[in-house]
C-alpha positions in Angstrom: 0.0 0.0 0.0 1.4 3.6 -1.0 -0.5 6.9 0.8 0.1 10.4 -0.5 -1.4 13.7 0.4 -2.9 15.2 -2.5 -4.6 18.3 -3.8 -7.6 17.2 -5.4 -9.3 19.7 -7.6 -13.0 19.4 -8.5 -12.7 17.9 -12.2 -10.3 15.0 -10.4 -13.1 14.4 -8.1 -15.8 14.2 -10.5 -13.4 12.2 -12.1 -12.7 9.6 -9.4 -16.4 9.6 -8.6 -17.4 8.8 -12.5 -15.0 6.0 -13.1 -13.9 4.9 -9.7 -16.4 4.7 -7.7 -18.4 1.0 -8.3 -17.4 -0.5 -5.5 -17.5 1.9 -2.8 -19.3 0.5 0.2 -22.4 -0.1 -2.0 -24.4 2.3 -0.2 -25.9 5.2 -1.7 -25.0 9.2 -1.0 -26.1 10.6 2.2 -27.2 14.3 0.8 -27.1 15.6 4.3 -23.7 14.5 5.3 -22.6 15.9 1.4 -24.1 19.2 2.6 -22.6 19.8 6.0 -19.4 18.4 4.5 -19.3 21.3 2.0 -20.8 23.9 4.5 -17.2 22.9 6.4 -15.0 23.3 2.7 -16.7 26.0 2.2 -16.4 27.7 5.5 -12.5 26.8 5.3 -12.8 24.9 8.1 -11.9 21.1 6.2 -8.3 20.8 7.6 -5.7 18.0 6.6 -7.0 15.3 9.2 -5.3 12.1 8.6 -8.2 10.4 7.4 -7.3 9.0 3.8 -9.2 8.7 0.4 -9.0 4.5 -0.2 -8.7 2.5 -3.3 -8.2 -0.7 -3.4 -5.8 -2.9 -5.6 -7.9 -2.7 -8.5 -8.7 1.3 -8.5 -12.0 1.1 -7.5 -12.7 3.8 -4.6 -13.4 2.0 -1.0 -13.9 5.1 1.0 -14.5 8.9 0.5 -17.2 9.3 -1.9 -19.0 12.1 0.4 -15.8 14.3 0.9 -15.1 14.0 -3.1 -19.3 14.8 -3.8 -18.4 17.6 -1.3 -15.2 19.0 -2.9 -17.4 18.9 -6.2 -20.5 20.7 -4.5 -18.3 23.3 -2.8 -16.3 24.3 -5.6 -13.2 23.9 -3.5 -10.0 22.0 -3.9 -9.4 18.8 -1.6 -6.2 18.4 0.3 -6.5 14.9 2.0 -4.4 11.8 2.5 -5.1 9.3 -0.3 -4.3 5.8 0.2 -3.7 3.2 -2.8 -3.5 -0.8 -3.0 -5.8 -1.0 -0.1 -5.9 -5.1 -0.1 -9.8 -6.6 -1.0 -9.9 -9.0 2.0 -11.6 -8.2 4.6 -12.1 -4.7 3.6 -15.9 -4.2 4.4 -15.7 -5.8 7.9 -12.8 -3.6 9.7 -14.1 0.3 8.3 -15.5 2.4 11.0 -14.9 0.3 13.8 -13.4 3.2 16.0 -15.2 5.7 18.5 -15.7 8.8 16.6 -14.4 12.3 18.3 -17.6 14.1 20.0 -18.4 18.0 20.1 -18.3 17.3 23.9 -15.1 16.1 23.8 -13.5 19.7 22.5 -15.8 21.2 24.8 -14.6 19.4 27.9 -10.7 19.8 26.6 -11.6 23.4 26.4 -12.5 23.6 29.8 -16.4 23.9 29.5 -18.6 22.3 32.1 -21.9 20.2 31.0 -20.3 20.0 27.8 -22.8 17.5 25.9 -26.0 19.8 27.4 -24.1 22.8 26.1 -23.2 21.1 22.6 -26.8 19.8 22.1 -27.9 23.6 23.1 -25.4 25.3 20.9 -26.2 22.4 18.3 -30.3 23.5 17.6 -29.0 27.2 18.1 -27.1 26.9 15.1 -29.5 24.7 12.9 -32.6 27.3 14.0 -30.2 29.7 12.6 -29.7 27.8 9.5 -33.3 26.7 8.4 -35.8 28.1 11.1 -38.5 25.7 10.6 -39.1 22.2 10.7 -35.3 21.3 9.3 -33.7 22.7 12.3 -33.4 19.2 14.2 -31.8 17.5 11.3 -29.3 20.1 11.1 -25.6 18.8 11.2 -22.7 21.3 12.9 -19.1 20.3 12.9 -17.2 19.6 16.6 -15.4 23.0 15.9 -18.4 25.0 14.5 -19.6 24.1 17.6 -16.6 24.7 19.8 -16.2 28.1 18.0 -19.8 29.3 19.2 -19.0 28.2 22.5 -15.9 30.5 22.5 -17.3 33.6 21.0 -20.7 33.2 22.9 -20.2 32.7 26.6 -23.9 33.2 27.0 -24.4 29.7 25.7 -22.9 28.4 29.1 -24.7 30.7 31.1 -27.7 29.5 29.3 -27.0 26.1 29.4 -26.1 26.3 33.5 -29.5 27.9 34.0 -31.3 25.0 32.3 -30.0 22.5 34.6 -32.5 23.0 37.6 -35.2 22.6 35.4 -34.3 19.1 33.9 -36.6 17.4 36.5 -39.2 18.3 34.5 -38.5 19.9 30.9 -36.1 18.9 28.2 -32.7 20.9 29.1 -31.9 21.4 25.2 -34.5 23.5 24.6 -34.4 25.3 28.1 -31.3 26.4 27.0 -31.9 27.0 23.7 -34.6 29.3 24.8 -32.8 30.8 27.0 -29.9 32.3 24.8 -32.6 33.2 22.2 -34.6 35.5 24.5 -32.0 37.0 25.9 -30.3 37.8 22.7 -33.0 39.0 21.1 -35.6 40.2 24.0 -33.4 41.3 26.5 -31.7 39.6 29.9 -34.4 41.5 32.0 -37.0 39.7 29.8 -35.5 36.3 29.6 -34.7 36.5 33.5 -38.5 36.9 34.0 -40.0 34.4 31.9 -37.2 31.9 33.4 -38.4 32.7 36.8 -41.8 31.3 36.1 -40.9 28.8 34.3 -38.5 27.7 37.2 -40.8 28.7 39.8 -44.6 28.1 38.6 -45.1 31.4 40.2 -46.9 33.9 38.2 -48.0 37.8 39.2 -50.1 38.1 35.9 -52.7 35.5 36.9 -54.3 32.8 34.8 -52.5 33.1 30.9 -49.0 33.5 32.1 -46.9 32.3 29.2 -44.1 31.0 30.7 -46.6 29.2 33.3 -48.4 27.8 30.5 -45.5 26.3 28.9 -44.2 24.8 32.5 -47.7 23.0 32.3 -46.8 21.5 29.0 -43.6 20.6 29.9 -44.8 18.7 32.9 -47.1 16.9 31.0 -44.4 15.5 28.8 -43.7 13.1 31.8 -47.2 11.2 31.3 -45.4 10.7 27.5 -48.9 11.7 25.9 -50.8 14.7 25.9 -54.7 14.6 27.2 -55.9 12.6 24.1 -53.4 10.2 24.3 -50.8 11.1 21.5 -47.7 11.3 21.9 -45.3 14.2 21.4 -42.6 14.1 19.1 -39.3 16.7 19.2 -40.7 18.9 16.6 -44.2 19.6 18.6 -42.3 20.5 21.5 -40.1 22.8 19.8 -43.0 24.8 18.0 -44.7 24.8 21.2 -41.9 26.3 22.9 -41.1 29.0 20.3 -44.8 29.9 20.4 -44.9 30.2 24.3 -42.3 32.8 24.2 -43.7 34.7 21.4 -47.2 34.9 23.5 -45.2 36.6 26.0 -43.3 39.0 23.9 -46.6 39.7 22.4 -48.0 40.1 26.5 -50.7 38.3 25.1 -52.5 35.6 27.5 -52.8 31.7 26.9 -53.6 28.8 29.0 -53.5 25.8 26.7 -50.0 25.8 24.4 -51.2 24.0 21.1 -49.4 22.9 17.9 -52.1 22.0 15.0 -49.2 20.4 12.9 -51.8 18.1 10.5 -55.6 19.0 9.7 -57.6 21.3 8.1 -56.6 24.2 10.6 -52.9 23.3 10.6 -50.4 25.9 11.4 -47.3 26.9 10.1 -44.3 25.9 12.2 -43.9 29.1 14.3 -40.3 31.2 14.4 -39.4 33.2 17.3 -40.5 37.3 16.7 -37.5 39.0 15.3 -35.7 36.3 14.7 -33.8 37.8 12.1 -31.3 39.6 14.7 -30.2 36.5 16.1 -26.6 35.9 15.1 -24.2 34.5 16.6 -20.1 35.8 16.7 -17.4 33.4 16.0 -19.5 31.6 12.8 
């Protein structure tokens, strides 16, 4: 076996992925991973890694067929390690048998506490950002997009440190994500006093408290069904999150927090007011 590193312009890779590329694991493209993978080219963050483009003894391509779609997509050229002669044996059975590198890991190297409640937080900040509707979940962020927002936005910690009581009863993610949101785009005066309810269950304003409606919701979540016995998925609990903070920015009362995601009177997957301030440094 003979490896190289390379610079691997687009036409090469449309090239290698024309010609050479029968045999590689016999699985189709993943369009998603192709897109982050480009997002990263494209961003200049792709750095020499030590992970290699294969081929095997007969030329065929055995692994890289998403960074070469990505090279092609981004428009950029690919410096990688490329490794030749790969033998046939036993080639299928021994890829991707070791235990990837996690955005928690960076975080926790970097010296930030709770790091995989802070990654998953920084995580659907960054996909919201990206596509704010119902593609935000699915979004994919490298370990140092992630690391980098964590640097340049030290509210994320704060954020993700003041979602921690509340993890008896609500999902921390999205505690912190709203969190970080308000107070980036609402104010920390405004954040601090939807959080106290939420925290607290105490509300001045009566029956129609936002933030006391959506610590209702939340505590249902631990019967695993709402009152007509369906269950909630992610994305419901998202848009009803989202639209419990705009009822408050809005001072607008509500008791019951409702998605209608299917039906004749479905609703459009709600974005937080204003969203279009929220950007993040360091990205």
């Amino acid at each position: 076996m003979n490896m190289t590193v390379q610079k691997i312009s687009v036409a090469q890779a449309e090239d290698i992925l024309k010609e050479q590329n029968t045999q590689n694991y016999r699985k189709r493209l993943n369009n998603n991973h192709v897109e982050f993978l480009a997002r990263e080219m494209s961003n200049n963050r792709w750095k020499l890694n030590g992970e290699t483009i294969k081929f095997d003894t007969l030329g065929n391509l055995r692994d890289g067929q998403h960074r070469l779609a990505a090279c092609v997509r981004s428009g950029k050229t690919l410096t990688t390690c490329v490794l030749k002669g790969l033998p046939l044996d036993g080639i299928d059975v021994t890829y991707d048998t070791g235990k990837a590198r996690l955005a928690s890991d960076l975080l926790e190297h970097a010296g930030f506490s709770n790091a995989n409640a802070l990654g998953a937080i920084i995580r659907l900040t960054l996909g919201y950002i990206a596509s704010p509707n119902t593609a935000c979940l699915n979004y994919k962020a490298s370990n140092v997009e992630i690391l980098n927002a964590a640097i340049a936005n030290p509210e994320f910690a704060t954020s993700c440190q003041l979602a921690r009581p509340l993890a008896r009863f609500a999902p921390g993610k999205l505690v912190g994500f709203l969190n970080f949101v308000q107070t980036q785009l609402y104010g920390q005066g405004f954040a601090d006093d939807f959080f106290t309810t939420l925290r607290t269950g105490d509300h001045d304003a009566g029956d129609g408290d936002p933030a006391w409606a959506l610590r209702e919701f939340y505590t249902s979540l631990r019967h695993g069904t709402d009152r007509k016995g369906r269950k909630r998925d992610a994305l419901e609990i998202l848009a009803i999150t989202i639209s419990a903070s705009n009822y408050a920015v809005l001072e607008r009362p509500v008791k019951f927090l409702r998605w209608q995601r299917f039906g004749p009177k479905r609703q459009a997957f709600p974005r937080f007011l204003d969203d279009e301030r929220l950007v993040l440094k360091g990205t």
